[in-house]
C-alpha positions as CSV (number, residue, x, y, z in Angstrom):
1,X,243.5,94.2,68.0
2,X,246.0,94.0,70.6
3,X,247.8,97.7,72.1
4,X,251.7,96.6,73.0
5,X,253.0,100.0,73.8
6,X,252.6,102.6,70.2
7,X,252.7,99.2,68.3
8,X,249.2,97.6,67.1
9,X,249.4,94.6,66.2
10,X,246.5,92.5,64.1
11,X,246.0,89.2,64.4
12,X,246.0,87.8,60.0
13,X,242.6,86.3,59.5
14,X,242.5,82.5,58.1
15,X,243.2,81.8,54.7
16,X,240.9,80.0,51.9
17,X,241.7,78.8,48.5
18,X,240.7,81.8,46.7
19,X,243.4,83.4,48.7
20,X,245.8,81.2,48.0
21,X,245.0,81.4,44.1
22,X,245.1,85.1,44.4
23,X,248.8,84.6,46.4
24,X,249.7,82.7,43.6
25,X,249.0,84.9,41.2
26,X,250.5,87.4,42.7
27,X,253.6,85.7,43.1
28,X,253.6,84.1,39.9
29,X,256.9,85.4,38.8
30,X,259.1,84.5,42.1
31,X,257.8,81.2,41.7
32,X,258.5,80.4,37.8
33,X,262.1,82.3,37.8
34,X,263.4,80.1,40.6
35,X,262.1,77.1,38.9
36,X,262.9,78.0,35.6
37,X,266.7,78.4,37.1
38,X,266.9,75.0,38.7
39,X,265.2,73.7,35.9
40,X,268.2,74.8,33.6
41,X,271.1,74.4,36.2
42,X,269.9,70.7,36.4
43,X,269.8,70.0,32.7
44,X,273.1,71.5,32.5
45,X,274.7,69.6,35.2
46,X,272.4,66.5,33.9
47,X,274.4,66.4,30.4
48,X,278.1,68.0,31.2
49,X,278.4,65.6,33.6
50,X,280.1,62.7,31.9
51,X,278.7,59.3,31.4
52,X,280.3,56.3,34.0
53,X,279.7,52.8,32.6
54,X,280.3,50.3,34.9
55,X,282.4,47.0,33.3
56,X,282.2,43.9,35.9
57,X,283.6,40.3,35.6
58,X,283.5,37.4,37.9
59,X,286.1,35.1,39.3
60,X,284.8,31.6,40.7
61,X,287.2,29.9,43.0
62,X,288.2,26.3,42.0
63,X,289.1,23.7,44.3
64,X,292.3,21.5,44.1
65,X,291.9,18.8,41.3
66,X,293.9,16.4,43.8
67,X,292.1,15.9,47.2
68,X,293.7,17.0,50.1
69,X,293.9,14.0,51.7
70,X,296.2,12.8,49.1
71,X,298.6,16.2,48.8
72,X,298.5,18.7,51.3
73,X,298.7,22.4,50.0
74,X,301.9,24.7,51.1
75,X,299.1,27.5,51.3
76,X,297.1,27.9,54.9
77,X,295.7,30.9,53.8
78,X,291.9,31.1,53.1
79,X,291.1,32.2,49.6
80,X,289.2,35.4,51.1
81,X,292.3,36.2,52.8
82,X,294.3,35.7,50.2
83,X,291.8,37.8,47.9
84,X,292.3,41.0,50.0
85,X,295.8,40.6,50.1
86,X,295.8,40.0,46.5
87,X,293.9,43.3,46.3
88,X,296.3,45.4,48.5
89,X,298.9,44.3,46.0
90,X,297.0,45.1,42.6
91,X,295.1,48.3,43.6
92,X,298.7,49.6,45.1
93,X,300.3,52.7,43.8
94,X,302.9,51.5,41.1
95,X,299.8,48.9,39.9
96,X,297.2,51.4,39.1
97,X,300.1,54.1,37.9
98,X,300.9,51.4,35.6
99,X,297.2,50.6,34.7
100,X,296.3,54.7,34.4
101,X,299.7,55.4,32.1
102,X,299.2,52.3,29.7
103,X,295.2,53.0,29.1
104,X,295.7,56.9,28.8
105,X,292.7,57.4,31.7
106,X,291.9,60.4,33.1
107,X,293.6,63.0,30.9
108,X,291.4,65.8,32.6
109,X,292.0,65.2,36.4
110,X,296.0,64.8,35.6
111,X,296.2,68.0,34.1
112,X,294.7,69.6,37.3
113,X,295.7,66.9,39.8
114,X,298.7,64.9,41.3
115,X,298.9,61.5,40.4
116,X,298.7,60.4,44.3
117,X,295.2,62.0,44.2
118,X,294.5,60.5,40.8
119,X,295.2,57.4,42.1
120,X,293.4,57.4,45.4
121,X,290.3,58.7,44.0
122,X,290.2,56.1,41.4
123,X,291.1,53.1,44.3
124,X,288.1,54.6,46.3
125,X,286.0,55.4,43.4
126,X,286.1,53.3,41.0
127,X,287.5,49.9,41.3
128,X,285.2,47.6,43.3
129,X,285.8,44.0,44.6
130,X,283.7,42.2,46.0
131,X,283.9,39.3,49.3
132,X,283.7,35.7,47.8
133,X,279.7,34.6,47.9
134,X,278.2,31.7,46.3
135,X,276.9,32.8,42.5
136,X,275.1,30.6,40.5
137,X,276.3,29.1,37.3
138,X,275.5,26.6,34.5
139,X,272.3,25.2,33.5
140,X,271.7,23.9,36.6
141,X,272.2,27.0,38.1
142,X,275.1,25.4,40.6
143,X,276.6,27.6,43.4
144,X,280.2,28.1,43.2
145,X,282.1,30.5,45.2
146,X,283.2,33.3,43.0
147,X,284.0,37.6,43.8
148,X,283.5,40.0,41.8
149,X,285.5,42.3,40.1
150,X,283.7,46.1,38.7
151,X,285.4,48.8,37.3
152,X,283.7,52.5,36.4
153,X,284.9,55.0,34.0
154,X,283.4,57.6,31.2
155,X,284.6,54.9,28.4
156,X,282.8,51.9,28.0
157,X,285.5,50.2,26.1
158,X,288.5,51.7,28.3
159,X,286.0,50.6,31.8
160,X,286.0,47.0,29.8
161,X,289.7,46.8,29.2
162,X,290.6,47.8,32.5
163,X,288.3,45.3,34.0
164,X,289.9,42.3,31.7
165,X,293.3,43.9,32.7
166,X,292.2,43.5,36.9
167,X,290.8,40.3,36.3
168,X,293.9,38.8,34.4
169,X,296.1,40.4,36.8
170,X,294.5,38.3,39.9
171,X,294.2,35.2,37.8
172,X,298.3,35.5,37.7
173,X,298.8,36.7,40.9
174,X,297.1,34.3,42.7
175,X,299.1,31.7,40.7
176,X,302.5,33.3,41.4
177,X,301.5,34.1,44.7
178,X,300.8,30.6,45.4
179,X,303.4,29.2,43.4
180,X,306.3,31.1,45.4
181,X,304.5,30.4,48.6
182,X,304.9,26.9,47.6
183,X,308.6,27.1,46.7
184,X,309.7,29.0,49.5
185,X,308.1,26.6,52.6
186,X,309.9,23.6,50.0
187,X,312.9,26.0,49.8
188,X,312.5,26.5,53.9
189,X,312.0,22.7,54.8
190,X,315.2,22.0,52.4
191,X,317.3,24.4,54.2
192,X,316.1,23.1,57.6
193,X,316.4,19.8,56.8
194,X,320.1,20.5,55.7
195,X,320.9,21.9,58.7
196,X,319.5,19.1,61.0
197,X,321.5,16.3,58.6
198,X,325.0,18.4,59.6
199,X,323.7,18.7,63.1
200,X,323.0,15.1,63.0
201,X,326.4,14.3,61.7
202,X,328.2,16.1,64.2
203,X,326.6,14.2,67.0
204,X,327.3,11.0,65.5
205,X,330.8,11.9,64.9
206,X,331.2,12.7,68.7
207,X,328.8,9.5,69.8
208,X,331.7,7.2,67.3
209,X,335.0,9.1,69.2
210,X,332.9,8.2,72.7
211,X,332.4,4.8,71.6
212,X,336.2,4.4,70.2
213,X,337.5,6.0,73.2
214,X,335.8,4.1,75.6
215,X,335.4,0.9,73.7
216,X,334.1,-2.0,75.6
217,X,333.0,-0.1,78.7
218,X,329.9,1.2,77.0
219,X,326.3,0.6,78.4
220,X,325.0,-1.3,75.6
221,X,328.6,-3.4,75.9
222,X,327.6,-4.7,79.7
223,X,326.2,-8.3,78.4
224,X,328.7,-8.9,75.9
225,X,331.3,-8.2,79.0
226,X,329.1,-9.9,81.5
227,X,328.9,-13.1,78.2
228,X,333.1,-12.7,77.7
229,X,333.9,-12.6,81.2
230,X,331.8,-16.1,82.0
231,X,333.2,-17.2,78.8
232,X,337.0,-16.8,79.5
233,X,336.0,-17.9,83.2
234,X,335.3,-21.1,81.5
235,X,338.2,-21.2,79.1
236,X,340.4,-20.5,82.3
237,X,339.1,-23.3,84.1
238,X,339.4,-25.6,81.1
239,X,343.1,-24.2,81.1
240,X,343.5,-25.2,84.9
241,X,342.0,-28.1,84.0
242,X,344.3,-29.1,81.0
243,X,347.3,-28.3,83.2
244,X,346.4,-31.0,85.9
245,X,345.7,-33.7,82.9
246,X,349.4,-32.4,82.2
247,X,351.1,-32.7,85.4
248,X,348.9,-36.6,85.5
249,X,350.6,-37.5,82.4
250,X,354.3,-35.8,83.0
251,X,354.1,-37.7,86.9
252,X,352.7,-40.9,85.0
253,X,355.6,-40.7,82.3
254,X,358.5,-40.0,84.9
255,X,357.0,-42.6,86.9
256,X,356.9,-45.4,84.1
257,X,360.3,-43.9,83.3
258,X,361.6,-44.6,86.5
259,X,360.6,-47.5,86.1
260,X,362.5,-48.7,82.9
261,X,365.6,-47.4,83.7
262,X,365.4,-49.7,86.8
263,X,364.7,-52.6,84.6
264,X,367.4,-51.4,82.2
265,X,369.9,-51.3,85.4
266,X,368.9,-54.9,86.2
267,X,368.9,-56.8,83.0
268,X,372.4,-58.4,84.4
269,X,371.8,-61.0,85.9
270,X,368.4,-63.1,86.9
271,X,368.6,-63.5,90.0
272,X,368.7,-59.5,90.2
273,X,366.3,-59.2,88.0
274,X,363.6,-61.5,89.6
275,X,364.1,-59.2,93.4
276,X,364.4,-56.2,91.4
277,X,360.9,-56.9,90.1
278,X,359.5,-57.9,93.1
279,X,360.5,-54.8,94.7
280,X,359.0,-52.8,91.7
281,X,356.1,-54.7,92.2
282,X,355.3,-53.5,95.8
283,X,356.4,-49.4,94.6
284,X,353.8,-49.4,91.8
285,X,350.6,-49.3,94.1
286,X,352.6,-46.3,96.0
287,X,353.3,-44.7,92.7
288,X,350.2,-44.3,91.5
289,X,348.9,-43.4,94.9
290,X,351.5,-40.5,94.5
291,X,349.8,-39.9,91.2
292,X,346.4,-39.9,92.1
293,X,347.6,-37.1,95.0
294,X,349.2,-35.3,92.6
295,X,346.0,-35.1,90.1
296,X,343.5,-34.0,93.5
297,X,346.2,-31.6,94.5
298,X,346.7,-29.6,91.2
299,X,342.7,-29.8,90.5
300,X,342.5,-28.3,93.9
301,X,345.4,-25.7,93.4
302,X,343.2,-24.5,90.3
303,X,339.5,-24.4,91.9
304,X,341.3,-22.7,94.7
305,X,342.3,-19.6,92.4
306,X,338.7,-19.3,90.9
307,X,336.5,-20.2,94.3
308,X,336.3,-19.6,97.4
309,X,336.9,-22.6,100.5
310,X,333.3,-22.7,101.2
311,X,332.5,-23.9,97.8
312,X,331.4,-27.7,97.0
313,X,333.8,-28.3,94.6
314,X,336.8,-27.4,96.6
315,X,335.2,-29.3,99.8
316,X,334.8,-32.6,97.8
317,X,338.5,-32.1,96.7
318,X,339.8,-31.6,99.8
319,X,338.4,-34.3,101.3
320,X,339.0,-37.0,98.6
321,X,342.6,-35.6,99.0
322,X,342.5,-35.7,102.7
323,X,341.0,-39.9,102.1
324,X,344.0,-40.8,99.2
325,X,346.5,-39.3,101.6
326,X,345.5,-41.9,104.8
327,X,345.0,-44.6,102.6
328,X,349.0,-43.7,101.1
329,X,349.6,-43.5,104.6
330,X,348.1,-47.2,105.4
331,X,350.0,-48.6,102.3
332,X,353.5,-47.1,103.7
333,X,353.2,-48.2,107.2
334,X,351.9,-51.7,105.7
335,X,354.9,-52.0,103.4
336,X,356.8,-51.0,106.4
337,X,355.4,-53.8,109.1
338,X,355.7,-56.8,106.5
339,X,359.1,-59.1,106.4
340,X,360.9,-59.3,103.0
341,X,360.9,-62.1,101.2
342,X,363.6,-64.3,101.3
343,X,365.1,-63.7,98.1
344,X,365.4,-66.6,95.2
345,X,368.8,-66.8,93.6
346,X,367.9,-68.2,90.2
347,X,370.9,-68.1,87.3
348,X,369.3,-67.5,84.1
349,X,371.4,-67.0,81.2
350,X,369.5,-64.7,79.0
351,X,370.7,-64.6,75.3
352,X,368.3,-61.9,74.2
353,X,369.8,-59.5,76.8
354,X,371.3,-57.3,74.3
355,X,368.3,-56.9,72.3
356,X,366.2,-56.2,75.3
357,X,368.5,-53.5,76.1
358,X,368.1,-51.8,73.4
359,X,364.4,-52.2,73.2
360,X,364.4,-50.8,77.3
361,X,367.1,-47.6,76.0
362,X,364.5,-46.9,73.1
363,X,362.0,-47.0,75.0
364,X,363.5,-44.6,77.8
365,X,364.5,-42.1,75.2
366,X,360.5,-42.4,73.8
367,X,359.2,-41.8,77.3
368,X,362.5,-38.6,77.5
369,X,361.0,-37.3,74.2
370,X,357.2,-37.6,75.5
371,X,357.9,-36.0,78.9
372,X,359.8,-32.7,77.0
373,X,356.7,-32.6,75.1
374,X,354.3,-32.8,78.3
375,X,357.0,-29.7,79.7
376,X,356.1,-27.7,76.6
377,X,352.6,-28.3,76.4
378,X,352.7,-27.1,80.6
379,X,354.5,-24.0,79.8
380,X,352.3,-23.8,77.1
381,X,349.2,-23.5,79.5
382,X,350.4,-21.7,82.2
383,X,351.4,-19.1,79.6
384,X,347.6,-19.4,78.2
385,X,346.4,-19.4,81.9
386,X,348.4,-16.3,83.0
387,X,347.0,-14.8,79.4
388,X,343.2,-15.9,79.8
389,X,343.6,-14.6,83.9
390,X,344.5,-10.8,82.4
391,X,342.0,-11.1,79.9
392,X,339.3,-11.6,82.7
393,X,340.8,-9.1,85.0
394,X,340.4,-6.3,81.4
395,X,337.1,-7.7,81.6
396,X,336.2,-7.4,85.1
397,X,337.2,-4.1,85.0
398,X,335.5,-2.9,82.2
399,X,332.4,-3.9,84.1
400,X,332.9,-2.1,86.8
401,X,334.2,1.2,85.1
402,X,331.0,1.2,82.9
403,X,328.9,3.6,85.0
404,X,331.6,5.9,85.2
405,X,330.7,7.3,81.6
406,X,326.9,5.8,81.4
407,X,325.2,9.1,81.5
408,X,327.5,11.4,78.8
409,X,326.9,8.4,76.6
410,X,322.6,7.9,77.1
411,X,322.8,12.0,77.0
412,X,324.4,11.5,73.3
413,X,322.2,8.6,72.3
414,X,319.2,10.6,73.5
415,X,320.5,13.3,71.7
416,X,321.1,11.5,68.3
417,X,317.3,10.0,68.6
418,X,315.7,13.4,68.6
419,X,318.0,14.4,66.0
420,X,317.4,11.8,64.1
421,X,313.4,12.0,64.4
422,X,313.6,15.7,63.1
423,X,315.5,14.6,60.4
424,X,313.1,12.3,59.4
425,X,309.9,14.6,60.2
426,X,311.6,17.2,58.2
427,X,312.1,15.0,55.3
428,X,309.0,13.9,55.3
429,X,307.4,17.4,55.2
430,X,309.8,18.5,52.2
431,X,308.8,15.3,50.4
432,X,305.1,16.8,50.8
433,X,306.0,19.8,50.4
434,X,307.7,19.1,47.4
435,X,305.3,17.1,45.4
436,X,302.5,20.4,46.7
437,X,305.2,23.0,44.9
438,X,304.9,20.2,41.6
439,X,301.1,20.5,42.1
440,X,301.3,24.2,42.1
441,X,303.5,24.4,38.8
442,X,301.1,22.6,37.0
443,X,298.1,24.7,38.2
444,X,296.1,22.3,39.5
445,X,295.8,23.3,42.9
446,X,293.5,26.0,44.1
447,X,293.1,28.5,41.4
448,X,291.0,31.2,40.2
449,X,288.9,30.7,37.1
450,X,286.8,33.8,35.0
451,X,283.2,32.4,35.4
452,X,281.6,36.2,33.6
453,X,284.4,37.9,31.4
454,X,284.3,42.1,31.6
455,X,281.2,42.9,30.0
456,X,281.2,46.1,27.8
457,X,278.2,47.8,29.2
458,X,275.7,49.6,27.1
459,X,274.2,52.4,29.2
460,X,275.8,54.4,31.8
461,X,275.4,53.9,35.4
462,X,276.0,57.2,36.0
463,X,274.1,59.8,36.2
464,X,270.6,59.6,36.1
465,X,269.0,62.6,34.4
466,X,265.8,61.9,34.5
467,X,266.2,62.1,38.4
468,X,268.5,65.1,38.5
469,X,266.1,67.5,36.3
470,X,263.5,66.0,38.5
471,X,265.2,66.8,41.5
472,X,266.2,70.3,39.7
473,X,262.7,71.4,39.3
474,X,261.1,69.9,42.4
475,X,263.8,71.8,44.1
476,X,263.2,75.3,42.3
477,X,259.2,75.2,42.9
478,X,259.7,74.7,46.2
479,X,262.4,78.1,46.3
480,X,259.9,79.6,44.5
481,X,257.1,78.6,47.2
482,X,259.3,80.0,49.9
483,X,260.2,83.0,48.2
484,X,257.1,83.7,47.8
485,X,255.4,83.1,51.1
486,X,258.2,85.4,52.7
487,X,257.0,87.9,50.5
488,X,253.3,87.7,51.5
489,X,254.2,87.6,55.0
490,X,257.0,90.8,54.7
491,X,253.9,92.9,52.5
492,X,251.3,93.6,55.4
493,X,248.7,95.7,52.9
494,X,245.1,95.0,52.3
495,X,244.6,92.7,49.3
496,X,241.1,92.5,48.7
497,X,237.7,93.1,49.9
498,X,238.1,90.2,52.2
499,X,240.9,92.2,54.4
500,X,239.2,95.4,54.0
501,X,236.5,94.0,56.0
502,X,238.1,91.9,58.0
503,X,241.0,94.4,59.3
504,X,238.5,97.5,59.7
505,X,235.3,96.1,60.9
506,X,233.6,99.0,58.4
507,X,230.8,98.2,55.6
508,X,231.7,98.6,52.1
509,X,229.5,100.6,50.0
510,X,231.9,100.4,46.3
511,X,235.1,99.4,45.3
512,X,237.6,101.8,43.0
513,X,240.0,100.3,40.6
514,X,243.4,101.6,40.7
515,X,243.9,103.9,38.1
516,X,247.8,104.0,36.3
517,X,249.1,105.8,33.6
518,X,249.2,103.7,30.6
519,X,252.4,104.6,29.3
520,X,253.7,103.5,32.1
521,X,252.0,100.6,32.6
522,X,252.6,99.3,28.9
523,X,256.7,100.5,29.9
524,X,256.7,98.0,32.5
525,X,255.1,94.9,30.9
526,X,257.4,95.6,27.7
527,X,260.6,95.3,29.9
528,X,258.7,92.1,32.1
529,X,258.2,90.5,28.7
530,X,261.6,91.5,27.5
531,X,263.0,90.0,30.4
532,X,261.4,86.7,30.3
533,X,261.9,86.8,27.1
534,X,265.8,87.4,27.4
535,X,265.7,84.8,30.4
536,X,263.3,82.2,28.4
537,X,266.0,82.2,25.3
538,X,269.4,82.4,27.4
539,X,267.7,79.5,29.5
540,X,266.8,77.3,26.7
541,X,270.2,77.8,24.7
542,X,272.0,76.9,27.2
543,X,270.1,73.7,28.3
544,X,270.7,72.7,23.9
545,X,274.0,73.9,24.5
546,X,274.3,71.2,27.1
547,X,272.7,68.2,25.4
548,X,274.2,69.1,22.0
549,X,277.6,69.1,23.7
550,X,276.5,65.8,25.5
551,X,275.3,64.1,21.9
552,X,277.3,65.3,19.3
553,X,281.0,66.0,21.4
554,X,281.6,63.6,24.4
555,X,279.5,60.9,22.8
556,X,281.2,61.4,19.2
């Protein structure tokens, strides 16, 4: 015994079992009641709260019946994405509004709820979907990838319905979904494409007005200049060419000419004729001599106008002119140093004179005739000459004014290319594209499939009773324990013999029973047993009340 101050205070000696029998005796009634009260609040929450059956399906995800090496898909997203944003869409406000007002569900929490909260509770609640896993199905017990889709409600049926109604309702909306995915890229590449073909049209229009407006002085044009220009090159000097042949013959005719109308002049008399022809005789070599010059001199005059003086051909015709003109020169001073010939004097009568007159004046007019011709034909190619020489100078300067627009015109080639390669990568992707969107429509890409239908469940999920009276009554004992060991340690009197002796250290010599008044004593257990009694009934009405109302109302 310890002295703090006036206080004493006693240290409790150690309890045994019979103590703790006797405690519980003596607290038999604060442990009972408290249990006896759980025991009946459990039994009543137990069977008023409703019954949830759970209804659950699963969805397997089938692949695309056409490889995808054969048609691409117009969807990149992965199914799991796709499931979630499939999920947003169905578990959305107007959706489960929809769902709630066509089933009739929860008639109780509208009458005391908004529908928002209606809503959210049974999105959080009650509708469950799972992430795509493998589950096994067939005989063979094959893993396919498949999600799965729960709902809970206090209806068996209704939880089925509304599971068949989810389960349907992502079986179409994965096909629309994918469908109008489908149709919009092919809708997308159309419109792109479309564009591109104008664009491409408006660049070929300009690349056709560059090309009209700058027609043979294009880039791609330079050989085909370079080809013309040797070509009319070569036409002129065939030209040049044709008009010395022409100046041969005209010189050759006037010379021959010459030539006859002499004879024509001496067809008189014999004895003219015979000098005459002698004379002729010795001119001829010194005609064609002329001739000869003439040819060299007009080949010459046209290498001249295409070549320089250094070049081979004009040196080798400048010295064979340079040779025919000494040897002319030899044949003149010969002519010149030589005596004439004493001349014969023959008469001879010729009686064919007339005849051969005519024959000669025919034949001058002939030779007339022939050399107007040759002047034609001359005029003729100097006109063609002076024609092919412009043409060549067009030419030349188309080749030299082709870099002047060479890079404006590459830029629009270069343009038209790319262009043009869009086009055709474009068309190619809405050719794809298009033939996916036909794969789509006839649902043979990637679609979902019901592997499980909604299953109509046959015992609720929710609650378990067993476990909440359990729970009740293990909760009410142990009240009851507490109760009653913060009585025992609030009551500090002597029990029993045990604390008289161990609190006063004093031998007992006889114990006296406390002695009550009867009538009161009987008073008191009457209204304990009334009590219990009152409590016992109340209790167990209420805990049928509950389980009659659970049987024969909510079940019914």
């Amino acid at each position: 015994m310890e002295n703090f101050g006036n206080t004493y205070t006693v240290a409790r000696r150690t309890l045994d079992l019979e103590d703790y029998v006797d405690i519980m005796r003596r607290q038999k009634a604060w442990i009972i009641g408290p249990t006896f009260a759980a025991l009946v609040i459990a039994v009543v929450v137990a069977y008023l709260w409703p019954d949830t059956y759970i209804s659950s399906a699963v969805v397997r995800v089938t692949p695309p019946q056409v490889p995808e090496q054969f048609v691409a898909t117009n969807v990149n997203m992965e199914m799991t994405q796709r499931i979630n944003s499939m999920a947003q869409q169905i578990l959305s406000r107007s959706t489960l509004t929809n769902i709630i007002n066509t089933f009739g569900l929860y008639q109780r929490e509208r009458t005391r709820l908004p529908m928002e909260d209606v809503v959210e509770n049974m999105r959080k609640s009650d509708v469950r979907i799972s992430n795509v896993v493998n589950f096994s199905a067939g005989e063979g017990k094959r893993q396919v990838p498949a999600f799965q889709i729960s709902f809970a409600y206090e209806k068996r049926d209704l939880a089925q319905k509304v599971c068949s109604d989810l389960v349907s309702r992502f079986v179409n909306e994965n096909a629309r979904d994918r469908t109008n995915q489908s149709q919009f890229t092919t809708q997308f590449l159309r419109d792109q494409l479309d564009g591109q073909r104008k664009q491409l049209e408006e660049v070929e229009d300009k690349l056709a007005q560059f090309r009209i407006k700058n027609a043979g002085r294009l880039p791609d044009q330079v050989q085909q200049n370079i080809t013309q220009l040797s070509a009319l090159e070569q036409r002129s000097a065939n030209v040049n060419g044709s008009q010395g042949r022409l100046q041969q013959e005209k010189l050759m005719l006037e010379s021959t000419l010459r030539i006859l109308k002499e004879q024509f002049a001496t067809l008189g008399s014999g004895k003219e004729e015979v000098t005459e022809r002698r004379e002729i005789a010795k001119n001829e070599a010194i005609a064609r001599m002329d001739n000869q010059i003439l040819v060299v001199e007009t080949q010459l005059a046209a290498l001249r106008e295409n070549y320089k003086e250094q070049h081979p051909e004009v040196q080798s015709h400048v010295a064979a002119l340079s040779v025919l003109k000494r040897q002319k020169d030899l044949m003149e001073k010969e002519e010149a140093t030589k005596k004439p010939d004493a001349p014969q004097k023959k008469m001879v009568t010729n009686p064919a004179a007339v005849r051969e007159a005519r024959e000669y004046d025919g034949s001058i007019k002939r030779l007339e005739s022939a050399l107007e011709a040759k002047e034609i034909e001359i005029k003729e190619a100097k006109v063609e000459a002076t024609r092919v020489d412009s043409q060549i100078r067009a030419a030349q300067k188309r080749i030299e004014s082709t870099p002047l627009g060479e890079k404006e015109y590459m830029d629009l080639l270069r343009e038209r290319d790319l262009v043009r390669q869009q086009v055709e990568e474009l068309n190619k992707k809405q050719s794809n594209s298009r033939i996916a969107t036909e794969l789509e429509t006839r649902q043979q890409g990637e679609n979902l499939e019901l592997l499980d239908p909604a299953s109509l469940p046959q015992k609720p999920a929710q609650p378990d009773r067993v476990m909440i009276i359990g729970a009740g009554v293990a909760i009410g004992i142990a009240f009851g324990l507490f109760l009653s060991l913060g009585r025992e340690l609030k009551d500090g009197s002597l029990k029993n013999l045990k604390d008289v002796r161990a609190y006063t250290q004093l031998s007992i010599l006889g114990c006296v029973p406390l002695l009550e008044n009867d009538l009161v004593v009987r008073r008191r257990r009457r209204l304990a047993w009334l009590a219990w009694s009152t409590a016992s009934i109340v209790g167990v009405l209420v805990m049928s009340g509950s389980v009659y109302y659970y049987y024969f109302v909510t079940r019914v």
